[in-house]
N, C-alpha and C positions, 0 to 999 in steps of 0.2 A: 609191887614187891610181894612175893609169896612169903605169909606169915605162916601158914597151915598146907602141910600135903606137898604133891611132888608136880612139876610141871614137865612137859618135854618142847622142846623149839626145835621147830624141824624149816631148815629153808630147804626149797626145791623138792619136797617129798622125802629130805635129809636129815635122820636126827643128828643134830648139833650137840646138843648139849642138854642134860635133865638138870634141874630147879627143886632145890627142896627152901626151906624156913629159910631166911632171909636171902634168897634169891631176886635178882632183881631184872626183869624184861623190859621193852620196849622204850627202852632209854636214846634210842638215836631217832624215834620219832619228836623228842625235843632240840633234837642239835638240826636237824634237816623235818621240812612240813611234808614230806613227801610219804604215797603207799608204804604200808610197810614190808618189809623185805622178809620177813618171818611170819612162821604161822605158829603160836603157842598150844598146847592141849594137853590140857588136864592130865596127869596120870591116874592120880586118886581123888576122894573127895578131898578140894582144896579152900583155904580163905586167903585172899588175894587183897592188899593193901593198895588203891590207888594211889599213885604222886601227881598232882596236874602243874600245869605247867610254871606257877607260883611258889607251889613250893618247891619242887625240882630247884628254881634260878635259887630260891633260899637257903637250900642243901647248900649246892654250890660257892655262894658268897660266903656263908658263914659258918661253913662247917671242913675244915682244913682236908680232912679224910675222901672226903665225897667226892670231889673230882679227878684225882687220881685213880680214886679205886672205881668210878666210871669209866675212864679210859683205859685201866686193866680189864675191865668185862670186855669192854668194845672190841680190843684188840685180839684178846683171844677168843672170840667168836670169831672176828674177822678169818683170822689162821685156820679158826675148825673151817670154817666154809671154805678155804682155801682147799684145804686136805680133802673134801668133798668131790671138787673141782676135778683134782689130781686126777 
């Protein structure tokens, strides 16, 4: 999670989508163990909160919010890459 600063996610040499203060990446590296499909890069100087994968299932179990609002990022990344596609 970006606590600090601004990130960009570019898939395929594509920017996707920029990340500022509580932006959250590399969340489908916990649903699936596979490469990641994105490249992140800094825009500014940043401070980046890791989630490993404990407390991610934590989020998830016990926090009514967090999995919905996970599959609203996933989705609409999904759609930007889509559009990319196009």
């Amino acid at each position: 999670m970006v606590s600090e600063g601004e990130v960009e996610i570019y898939v395929h040499g594509h920017l996707v989508q920029s990340l500022g203060p509580g932006g959250i990446f590399g969340e489908m590296g916990f649903i699936e163990k596979r490469p990641r499909s994105a490249k992140v890069v800094a825009k500014t100087d940043c401070e980046v909160v890791p989630i490993d994968e404990r407390r991610f299932a934590f989020l998830v179990q016990n926090t009514s919010f967090f999995a919905p609002s996970i599959m609203k990022i996933m989705a609409d990344r999904l759609r930007r890459t889509d559009d990319i596609s196009e």
